[in-house]
C-alpha positions as a Markdown table, in Angstrom:
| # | Residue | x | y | z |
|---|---|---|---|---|
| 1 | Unk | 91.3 | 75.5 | 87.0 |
| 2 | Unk | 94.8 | 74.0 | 87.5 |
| 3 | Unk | 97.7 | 75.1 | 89.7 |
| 4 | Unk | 100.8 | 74.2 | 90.6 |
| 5 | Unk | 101.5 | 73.7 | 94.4 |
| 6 | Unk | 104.8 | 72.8 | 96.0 |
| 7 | Unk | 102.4 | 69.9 | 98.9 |
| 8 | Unk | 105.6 | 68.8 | 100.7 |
| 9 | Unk | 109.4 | 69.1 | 100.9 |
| 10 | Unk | 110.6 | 68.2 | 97.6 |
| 11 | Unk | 106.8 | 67.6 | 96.1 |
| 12 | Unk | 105.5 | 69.5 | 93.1 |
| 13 | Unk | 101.8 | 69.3 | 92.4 |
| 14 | Unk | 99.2 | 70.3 | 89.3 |
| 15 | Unk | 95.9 | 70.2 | 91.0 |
| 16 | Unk | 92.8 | 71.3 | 90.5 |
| 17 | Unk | 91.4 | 74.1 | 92.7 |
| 18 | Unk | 88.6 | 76.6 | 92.6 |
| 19 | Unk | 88.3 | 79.7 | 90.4 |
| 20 | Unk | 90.0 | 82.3 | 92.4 |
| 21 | Unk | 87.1 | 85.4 | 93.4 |
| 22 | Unk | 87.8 | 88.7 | 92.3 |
| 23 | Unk | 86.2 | 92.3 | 93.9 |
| 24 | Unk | 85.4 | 95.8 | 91.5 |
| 25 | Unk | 88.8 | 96.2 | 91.7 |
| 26 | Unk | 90.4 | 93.3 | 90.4 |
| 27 | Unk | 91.2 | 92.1 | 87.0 |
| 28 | Unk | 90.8 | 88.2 | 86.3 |
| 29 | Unk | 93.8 | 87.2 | 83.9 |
| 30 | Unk | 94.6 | 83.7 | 81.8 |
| 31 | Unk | 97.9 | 83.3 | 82.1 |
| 32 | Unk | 99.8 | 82.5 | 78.9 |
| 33 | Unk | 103.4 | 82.0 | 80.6 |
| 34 | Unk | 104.9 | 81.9 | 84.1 |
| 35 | Unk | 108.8 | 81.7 | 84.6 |
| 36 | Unk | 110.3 | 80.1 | 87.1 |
| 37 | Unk | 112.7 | 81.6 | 89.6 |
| 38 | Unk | 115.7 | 79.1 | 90.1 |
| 39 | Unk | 116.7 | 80.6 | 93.4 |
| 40 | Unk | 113.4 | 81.4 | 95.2 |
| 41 | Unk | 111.4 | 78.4 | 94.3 |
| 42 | Unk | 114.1 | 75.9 | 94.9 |
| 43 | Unk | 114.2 | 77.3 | 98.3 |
| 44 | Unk | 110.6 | 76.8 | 98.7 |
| 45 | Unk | 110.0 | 73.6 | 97.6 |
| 46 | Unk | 113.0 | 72.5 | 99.6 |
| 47 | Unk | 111.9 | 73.6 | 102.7 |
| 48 | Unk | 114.2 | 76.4 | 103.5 |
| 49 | Unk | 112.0 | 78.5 | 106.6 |
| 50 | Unk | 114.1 | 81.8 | 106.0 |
| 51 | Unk | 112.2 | 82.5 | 102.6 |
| 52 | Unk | 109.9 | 86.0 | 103.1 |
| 53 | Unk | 109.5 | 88.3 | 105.5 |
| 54 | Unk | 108.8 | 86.2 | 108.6 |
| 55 | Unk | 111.4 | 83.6 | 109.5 |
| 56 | Unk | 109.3 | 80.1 | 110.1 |
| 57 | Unk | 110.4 | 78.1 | 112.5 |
| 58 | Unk | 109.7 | 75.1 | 110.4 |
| 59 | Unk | 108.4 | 74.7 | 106.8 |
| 60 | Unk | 104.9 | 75.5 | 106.4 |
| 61 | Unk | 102.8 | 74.2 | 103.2 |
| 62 | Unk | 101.7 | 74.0 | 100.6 |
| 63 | Unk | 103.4 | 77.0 | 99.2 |
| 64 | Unk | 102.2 | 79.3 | 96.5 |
| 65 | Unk | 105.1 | 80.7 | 93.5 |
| 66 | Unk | 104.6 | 81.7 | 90.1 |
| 67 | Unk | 104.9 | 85.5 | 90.6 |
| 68 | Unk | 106.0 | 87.0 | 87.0 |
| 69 | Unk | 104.0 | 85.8 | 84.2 |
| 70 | Unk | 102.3 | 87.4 | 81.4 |
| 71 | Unk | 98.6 | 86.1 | 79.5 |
| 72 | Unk | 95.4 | 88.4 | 78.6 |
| 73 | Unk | 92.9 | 90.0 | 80.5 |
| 74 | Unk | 89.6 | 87.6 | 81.1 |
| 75 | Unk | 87.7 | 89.8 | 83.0 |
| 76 | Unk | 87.7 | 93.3 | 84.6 |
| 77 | Unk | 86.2 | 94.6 | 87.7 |
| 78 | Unk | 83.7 | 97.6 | 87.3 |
| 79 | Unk | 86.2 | 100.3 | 89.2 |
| 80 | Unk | 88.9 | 99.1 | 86.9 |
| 81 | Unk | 90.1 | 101.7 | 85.0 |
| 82 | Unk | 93.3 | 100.8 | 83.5 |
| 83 | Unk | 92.7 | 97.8 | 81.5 |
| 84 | Unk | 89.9 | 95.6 | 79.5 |
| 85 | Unk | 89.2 | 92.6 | 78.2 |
| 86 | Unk | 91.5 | 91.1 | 75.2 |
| 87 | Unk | 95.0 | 93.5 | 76.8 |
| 88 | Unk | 98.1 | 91.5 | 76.7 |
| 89 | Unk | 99.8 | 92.0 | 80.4 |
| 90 | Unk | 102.6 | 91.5 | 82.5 |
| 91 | Unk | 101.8 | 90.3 | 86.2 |
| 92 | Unk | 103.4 | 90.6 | 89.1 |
| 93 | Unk | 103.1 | 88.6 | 92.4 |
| 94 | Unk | 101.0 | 85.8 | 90.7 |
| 95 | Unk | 100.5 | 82.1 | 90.8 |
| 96 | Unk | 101.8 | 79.5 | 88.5 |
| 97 | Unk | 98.3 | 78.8 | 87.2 |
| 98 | Unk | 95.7 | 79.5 | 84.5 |
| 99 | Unk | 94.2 | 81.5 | 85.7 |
| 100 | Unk | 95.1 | 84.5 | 88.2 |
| 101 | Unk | 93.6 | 87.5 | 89.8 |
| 102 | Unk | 95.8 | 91.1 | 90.3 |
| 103 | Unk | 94.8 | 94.3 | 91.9 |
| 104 | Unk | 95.7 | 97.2 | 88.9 |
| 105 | Unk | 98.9 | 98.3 | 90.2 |
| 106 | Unk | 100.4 | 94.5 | 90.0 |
| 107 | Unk | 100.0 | 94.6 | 85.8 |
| 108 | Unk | 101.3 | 96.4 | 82.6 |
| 109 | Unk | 100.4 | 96.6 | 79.3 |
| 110 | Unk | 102.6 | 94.9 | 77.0 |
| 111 | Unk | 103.1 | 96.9 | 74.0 |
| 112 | Unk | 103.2 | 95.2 | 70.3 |
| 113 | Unk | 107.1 | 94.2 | 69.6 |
| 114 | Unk | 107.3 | 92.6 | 73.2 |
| 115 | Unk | 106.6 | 88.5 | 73.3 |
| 116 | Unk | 104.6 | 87.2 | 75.7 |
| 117 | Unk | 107.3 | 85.2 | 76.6 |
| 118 | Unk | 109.6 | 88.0 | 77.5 |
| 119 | Unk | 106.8 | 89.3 | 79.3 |
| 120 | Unk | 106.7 | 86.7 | 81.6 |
| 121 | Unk | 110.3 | 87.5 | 82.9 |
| 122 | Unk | 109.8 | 91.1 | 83.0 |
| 123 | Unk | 109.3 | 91.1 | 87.1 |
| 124 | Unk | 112.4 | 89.1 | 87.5 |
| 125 | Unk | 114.1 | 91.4 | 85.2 |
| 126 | Unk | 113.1 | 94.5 | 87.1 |
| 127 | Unk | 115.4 | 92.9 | 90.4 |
| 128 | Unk | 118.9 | 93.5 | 88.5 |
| 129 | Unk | 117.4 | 96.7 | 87.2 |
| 130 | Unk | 116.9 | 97.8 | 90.7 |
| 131 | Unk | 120.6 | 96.3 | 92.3 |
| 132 | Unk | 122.2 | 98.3 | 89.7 |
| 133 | Unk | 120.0 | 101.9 | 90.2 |
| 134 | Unk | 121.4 | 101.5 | 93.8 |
| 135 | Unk | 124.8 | 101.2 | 92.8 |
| 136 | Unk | 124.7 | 104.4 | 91.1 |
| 137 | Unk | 127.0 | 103.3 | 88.1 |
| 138 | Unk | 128.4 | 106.1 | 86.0 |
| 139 | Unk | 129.2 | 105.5 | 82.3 |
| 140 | Unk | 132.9 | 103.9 | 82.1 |
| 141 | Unk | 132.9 | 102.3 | 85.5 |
| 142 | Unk | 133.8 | 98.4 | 85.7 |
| 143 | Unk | 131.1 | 96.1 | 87.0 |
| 144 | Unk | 130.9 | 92.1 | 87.9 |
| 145 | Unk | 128.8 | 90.0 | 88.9 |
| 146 | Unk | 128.8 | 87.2 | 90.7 |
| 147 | Unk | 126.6 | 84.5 | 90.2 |
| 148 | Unk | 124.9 | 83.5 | 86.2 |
| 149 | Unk | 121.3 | 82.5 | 87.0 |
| 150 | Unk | 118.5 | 84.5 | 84.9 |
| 151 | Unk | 119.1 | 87.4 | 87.5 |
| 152 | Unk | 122.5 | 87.5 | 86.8 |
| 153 | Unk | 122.8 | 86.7 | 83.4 |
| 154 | Unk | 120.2 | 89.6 | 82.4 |
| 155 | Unk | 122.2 | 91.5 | 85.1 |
| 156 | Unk | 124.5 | 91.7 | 82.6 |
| 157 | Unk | 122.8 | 93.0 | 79.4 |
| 158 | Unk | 121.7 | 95.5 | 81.9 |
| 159 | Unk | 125.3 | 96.3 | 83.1 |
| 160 | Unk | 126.3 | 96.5 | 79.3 |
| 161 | Unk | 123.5 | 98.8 | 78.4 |
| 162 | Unk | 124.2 | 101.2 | 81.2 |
| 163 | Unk | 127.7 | 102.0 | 80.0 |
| 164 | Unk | 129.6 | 99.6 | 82.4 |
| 165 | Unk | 133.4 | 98.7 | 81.4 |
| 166 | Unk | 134.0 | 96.0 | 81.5 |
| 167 | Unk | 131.4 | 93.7 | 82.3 |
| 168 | Unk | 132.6 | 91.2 | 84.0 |
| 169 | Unk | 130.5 | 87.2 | 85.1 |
| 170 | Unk | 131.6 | 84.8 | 87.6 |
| 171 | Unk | 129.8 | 81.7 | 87.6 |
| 172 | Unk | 131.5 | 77.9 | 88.3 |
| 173 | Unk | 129.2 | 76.3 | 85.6 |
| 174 | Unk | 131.5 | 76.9 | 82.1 |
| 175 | Unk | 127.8 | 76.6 | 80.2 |
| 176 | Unk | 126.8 | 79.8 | 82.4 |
| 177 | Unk | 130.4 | 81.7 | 81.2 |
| 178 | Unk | 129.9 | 80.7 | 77.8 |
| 179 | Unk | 126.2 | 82.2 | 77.5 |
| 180 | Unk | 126.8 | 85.1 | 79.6 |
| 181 | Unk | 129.6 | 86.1 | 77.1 |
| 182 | Unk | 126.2 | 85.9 | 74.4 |
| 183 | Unk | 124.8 | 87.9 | 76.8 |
| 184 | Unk | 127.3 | 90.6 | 76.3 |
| 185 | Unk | 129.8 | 90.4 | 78.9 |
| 186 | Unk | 133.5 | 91.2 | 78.4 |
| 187 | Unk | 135.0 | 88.4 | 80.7 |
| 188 | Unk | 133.5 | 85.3 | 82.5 |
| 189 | Unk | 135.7 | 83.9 | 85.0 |
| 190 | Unk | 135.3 | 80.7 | 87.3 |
| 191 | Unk | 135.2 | 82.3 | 90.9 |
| 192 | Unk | 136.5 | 79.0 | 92.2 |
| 193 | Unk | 139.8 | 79.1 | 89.8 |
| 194 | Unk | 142.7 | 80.1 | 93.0 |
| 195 | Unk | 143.6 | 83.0 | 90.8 |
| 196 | Unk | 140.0 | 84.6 | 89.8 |
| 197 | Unk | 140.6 | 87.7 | 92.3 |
| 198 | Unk | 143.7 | 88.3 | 90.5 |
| 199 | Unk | 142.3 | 87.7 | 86.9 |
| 200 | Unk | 139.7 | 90.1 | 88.0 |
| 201 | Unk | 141.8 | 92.7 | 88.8 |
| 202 | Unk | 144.0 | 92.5 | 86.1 |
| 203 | Unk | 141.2 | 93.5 | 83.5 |
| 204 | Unk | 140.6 | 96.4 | 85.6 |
| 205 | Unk | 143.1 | 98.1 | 86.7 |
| 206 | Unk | 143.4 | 97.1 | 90.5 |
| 207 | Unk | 139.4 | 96.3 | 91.2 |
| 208 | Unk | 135.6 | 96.8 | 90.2 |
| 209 | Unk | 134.1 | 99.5 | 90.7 |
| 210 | Unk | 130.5 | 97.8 | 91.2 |
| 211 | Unk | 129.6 | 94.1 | 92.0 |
| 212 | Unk | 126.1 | 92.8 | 91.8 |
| 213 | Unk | 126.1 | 89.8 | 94.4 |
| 214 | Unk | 123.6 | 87.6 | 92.9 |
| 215 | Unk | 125.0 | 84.2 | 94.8 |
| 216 | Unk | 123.3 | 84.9 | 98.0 |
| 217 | Unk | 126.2 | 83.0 | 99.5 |
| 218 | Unk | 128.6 | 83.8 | 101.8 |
| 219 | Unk | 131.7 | 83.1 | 99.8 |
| 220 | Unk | 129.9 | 85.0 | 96.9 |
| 221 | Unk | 130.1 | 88.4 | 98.7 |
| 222 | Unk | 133.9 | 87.8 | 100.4 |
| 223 | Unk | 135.2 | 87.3 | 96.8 |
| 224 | Unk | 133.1 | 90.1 | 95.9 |
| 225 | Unk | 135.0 | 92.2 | 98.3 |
| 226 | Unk | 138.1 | 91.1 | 97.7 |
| 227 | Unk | 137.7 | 92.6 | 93.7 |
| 228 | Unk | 136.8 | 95.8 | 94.5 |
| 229 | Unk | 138.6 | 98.8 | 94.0 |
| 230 | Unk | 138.8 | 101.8 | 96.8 |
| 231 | Unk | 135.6 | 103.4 | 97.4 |
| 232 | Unk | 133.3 | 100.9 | 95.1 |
| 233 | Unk | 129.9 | 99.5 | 95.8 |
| 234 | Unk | 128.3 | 96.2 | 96.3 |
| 235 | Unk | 124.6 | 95.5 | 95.6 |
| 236 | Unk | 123.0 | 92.4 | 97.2 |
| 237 | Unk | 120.5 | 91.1 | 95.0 |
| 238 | Unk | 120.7 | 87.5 | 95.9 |
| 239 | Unk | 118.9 | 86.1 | 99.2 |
| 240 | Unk | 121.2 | 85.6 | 101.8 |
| 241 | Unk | 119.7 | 82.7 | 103.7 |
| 242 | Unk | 122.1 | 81.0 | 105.7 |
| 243 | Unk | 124.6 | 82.8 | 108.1 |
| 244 | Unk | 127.2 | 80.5 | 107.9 |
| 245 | Unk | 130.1 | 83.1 | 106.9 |
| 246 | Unk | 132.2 | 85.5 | 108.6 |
| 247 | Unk | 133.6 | 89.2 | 106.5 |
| 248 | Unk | 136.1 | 91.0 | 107.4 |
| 249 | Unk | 134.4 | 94.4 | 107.8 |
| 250 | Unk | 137.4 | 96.1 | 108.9 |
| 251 | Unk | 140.0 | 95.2 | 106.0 |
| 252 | Unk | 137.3 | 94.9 | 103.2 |
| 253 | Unk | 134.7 | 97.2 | 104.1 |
| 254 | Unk | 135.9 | 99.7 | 106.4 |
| 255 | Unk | 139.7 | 100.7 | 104.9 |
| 256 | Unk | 138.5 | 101.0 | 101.1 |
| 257 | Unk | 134.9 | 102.8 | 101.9 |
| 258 | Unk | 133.2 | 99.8 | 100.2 |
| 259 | Unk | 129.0 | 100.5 | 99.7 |
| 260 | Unk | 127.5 | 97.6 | 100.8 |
| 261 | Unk | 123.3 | 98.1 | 99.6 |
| 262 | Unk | 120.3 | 95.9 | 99.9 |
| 263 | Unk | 118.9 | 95.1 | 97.0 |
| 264 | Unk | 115.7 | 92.6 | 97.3 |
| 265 | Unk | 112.9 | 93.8 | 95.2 |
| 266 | Unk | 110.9 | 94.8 | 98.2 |
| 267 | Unk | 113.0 | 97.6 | 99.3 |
| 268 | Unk | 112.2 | 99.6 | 96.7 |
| 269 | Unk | 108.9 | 102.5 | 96.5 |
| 270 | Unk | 105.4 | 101.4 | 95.4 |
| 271 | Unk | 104.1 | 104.5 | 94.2 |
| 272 | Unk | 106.5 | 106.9 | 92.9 |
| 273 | Unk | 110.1 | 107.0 | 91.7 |
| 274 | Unk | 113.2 | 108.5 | 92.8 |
| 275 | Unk | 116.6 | 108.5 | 91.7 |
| 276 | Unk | 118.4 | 105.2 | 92.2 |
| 277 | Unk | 114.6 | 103.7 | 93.3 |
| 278 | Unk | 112.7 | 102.9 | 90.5 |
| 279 | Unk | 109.2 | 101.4 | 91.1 |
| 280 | Unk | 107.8 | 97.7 | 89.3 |
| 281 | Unk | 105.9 | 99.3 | 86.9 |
| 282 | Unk | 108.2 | 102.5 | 85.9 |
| 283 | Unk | 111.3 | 99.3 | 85.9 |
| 284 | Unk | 109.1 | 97.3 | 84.0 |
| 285 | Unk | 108.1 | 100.2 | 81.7 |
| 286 | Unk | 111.4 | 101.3 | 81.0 |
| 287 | Unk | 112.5 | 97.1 | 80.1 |
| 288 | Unk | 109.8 | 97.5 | 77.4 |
| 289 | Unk | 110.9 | 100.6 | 75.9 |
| 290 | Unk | 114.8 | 99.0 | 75.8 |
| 291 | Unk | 113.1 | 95.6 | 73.8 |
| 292 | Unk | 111.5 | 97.5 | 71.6 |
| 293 | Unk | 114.4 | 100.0 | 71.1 |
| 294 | Unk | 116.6 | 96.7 | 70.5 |
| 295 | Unk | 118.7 | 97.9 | 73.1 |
| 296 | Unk | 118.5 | 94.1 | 75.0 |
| 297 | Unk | 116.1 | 91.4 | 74.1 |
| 298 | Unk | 115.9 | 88.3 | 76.6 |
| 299 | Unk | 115.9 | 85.6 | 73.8 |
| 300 | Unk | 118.8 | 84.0 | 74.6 |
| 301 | Unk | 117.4 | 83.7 | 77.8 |
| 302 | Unk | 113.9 | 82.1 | 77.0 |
| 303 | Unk | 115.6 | 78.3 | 77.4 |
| 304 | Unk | 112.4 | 75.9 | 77.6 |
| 305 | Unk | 109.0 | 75.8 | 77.7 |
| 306 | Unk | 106.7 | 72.9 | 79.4 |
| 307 | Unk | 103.4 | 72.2 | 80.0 |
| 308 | Unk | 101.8 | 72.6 | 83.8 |
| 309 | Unk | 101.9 | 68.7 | 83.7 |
| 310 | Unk | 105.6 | 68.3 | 83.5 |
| 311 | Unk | 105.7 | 70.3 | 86.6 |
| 312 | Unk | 106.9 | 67.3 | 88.9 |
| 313 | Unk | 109.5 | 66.5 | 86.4 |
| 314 | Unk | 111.0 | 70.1 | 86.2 |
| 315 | Unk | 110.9 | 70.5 | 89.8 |
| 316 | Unk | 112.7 | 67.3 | 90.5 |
| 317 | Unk | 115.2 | 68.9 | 88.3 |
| 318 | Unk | 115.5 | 72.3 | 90.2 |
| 319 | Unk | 116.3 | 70.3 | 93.3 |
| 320 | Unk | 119.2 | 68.0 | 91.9 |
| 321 | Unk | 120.3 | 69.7 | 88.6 |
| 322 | Unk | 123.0 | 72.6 | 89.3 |
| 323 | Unk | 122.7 | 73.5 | 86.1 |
| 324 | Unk | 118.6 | 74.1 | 85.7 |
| 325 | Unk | 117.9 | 75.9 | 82.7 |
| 326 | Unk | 118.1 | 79.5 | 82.4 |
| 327 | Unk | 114.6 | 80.7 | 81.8 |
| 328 | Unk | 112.5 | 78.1 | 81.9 |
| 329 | Unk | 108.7 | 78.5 | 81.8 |
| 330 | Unk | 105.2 | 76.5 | 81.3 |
| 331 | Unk | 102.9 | 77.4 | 78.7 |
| 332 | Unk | 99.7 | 77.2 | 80.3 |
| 333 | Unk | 97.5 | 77.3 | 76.9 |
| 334 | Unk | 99.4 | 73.4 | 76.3 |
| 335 | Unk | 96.6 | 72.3 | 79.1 |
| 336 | Unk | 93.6 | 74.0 | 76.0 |
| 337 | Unk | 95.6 | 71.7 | 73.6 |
| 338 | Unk | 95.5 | 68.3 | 75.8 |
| 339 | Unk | 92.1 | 68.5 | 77.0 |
């Protein structure tokens, strides 16, 4: 089969590599779609070390990314009891490849009414769902966030649907305002403008009361704190992997009470939900219902679609285009059609 591997700093790859072996209690999947994740894969591919769990002390490769995608079951293991051959499914924690295997628990049945396409984001999807359950937003509250990649930008159809107002996006890129607006928000400010604290606060009464940090930059959570109003809370949803910023705890987290909460998608439970800490599935349950309730849809947010053999090209633009498209996936049955 094919699959794409990041080889080197700054080198994308389709190879061709073995079948990947599954046990009795596996289910073998052809991918139809995998989306890429801006942040997380640019950091891969670039060579950043402080990317998972274990800090490495240099880059190690290849690396391995792909890990929300959607297609139809291939094959099931004989202990499998939640799926069969022919179910469409959302994946977690796969491959950008055509084929992939996942224990049980790392898929969903996507119901009729839901595209594969959206599908495909709907593990990415579930990461703003989470930042927001652990802000504890009440109906009527404000709420920014800071930084329009997919996770923000569907950050804000969340916010939106959740009863926050107003919704308010920060991004520097004016294309990113102008489509997070689409997306539902009230304002969209540039956070580099010398007066954005001020605009923010003046469309809220003195200060947000939540603020999803999807930057994962320093300067990203000090502007952050400097909008919030008395007592509010910050989730931090984007990876923070450079330490080159100083906060003033004292004056901007200590004096107003601010909630400061991690938000990566690991520190949530895998089995069984609780208020404020939803699991994958239940998160990506629950997106479903509000697609097919036309609550949110993700259109707007389904930019491009590639074949697996434009992968060097795409990559090559994550690396040096600021503004990457929002949403952009391969379509994995284009290799069936060039064969």
């Amino acid at each position: 089969m094919k699959q794409i591997v990041f080889t080197g700093v700054n080198q994308a790859e389709l190879l061709s590599v073995e079948m990947p072996a599954m046990s009795d209690d596996e289910v073998l999947v052809k991918l139809a779609y995998t989306t890429v994740s801006g942040g997380t894969e640019k950091a891969g591919i670039t060579g950043e070390t402080n990317i998972g769990p274990v800090t490495q002390k240099v880059a190690v490769f290849p690396r391995y990314f792909g890990y929300s995608g959607a297609g139809v079951v291939e094959k099931v293991g004989k202990n499998v009891k939640r799926f069969q051959v022919g179910d469409r499914v959302a994946c977690f924690w796969g491959v950008h490849a055509q084929y992939a295997v996942y224990d049980e628990t790392r898929l969903v049945k996507v119901p009729d009414g839901v595209s594969l396409r959206e599908a495909a984001v709907a593990l990415i999807a579930t990461f703003p769902m989470a930042a927001i359950r652990k802000t504890y937003l009440e109906y009527g509250e404000s709420a920014i966030v800071m930084g329009l990649g997919v996770l923000g930008l569907i950050g804000v159809k969340l916010l939106k649907v959740a009863g926050a107002v107003p919704v308010i996006a920060a991004d520097p890129v004016p294309e990113r305002r102008e489509l997070a607006l689409k997306c539902g928000a009230d304002y969209a400010f540039d956070p580099l403008a010398p007066d954005f604290v001020e605009q923010v606060k003046a469309v809220t009464n003195g200060g947000v009361n939540v603020a999803i940090e999807v930057t994962g930059m320093g300067a990203g959570l000090n502007e952050a704190l400097d909008c919030m109003a008395r007592y509010g809370r910050i989730s931090l949803l984007g990876c923070t992997r450079k330490f080159d910023f100083t906060v003033d705890y004292y004056k901007k987290v200590h004096l107003p009470g601010i909630t400061i909460v991690g938000a990566h998608t690991a520190a949530r439970p895998k089995f069984e939900s609780a208020p404020g800490y939803w699991t994958e599935r239940d998160d990506v349950e629950a997106l479903f219902r509000l697609i097919l309730h036309g609550r949110m849809g993700l259109g707007e947010l389904l930019s491009e679609v590639h074949s697996p053999t434009d992968a060097p090209a795409v990559y090559d633009r994550l690396i040096h285009d600021k503004n990457f498209p929002i949403g952009l996936q391969f379509d994995w049955s284009q290799l069936d059609d060039e064969k």
